[in-house]
N, C-alpha and C positions, 0 to 999 in steps of 0.2 A: 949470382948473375945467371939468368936463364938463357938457354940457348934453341936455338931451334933445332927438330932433329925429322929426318922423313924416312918414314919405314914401310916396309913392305907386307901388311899379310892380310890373309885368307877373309875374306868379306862377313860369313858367316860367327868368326871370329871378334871380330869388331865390333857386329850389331851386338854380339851376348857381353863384349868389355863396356859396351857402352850404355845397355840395361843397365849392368851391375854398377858402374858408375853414378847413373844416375839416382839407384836405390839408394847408395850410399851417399850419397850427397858431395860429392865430388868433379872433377870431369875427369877428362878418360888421359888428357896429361900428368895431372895430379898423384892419378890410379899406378900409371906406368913407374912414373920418377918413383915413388913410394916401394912399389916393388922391386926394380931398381937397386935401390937403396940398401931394400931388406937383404938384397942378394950380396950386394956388394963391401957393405958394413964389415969393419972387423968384427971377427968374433973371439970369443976368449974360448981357451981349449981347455975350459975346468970342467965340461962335461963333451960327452958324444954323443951324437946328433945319430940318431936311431937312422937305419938303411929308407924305414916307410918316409921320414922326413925330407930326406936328401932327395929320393925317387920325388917328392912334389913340385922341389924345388927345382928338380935339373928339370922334370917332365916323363923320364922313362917311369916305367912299373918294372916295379921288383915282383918276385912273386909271390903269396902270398903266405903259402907251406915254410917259405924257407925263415920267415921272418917268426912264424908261431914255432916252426920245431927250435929255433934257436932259444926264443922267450922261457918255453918249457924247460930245455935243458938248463937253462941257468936257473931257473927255480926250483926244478930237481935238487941241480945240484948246491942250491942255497940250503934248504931244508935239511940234504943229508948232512950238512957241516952243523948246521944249525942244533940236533939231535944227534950227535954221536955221543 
C-alpha cells in the first residue's frame, strides 16, 4: 500500500533528482522509495561494508589517505604471511 509523504529539500537538489530520474526512466517517487529501501533492507553480516561505501550511503566523506593507508597495510601485510 502506498502512502503519501512530503518533505522538505534544497531546490537545486530536486531539479538534479529529477533529471536523473528521468534518464533512468523512473519518477522521482519511484527513485526515493528505491533508495529507501536500499538503506533500509536487512543486510546479512557475512561481509563488511568498506568505510568508502558507508560514507555514500550516510552522505559524509571519509578521507581519502585513511582508507588507501589501511588497503596497503592489509596487503602488506597479506603478502608478508603469504611468503614467509
Amino acid at each position: 500500500m502506498d502512502s503519501k509523504l512530503t518533505l522538505k529539500l534544497n531546490e537545486n537538489i530536486i531539479e538534479r533528482a529529477k533529471k536523473y530520474a528521468s534518464n533512468k526512466n523512473l519518477s522521482l517517487s519511484r527513485l526515493i522509495e528505491n533508495y529507501l529501501d536500499s538503506l533500509t533492507r536487512e543486510q546479512s553480516d557475512d561481509f563488511e561494508i568498506s568505510p568508502f561505501v558507508k560514507s555514500i550511503s550516510s552522505g559524509k566523506s571519509i578521507p581519502v589517505e585513511a582508507e588507501y593507508k589501511k588497503l596497503r597495510e592489509e596487503y602488506v601485510d597479506s603478502l608478508d604471511t603469504k611468503h614467509q
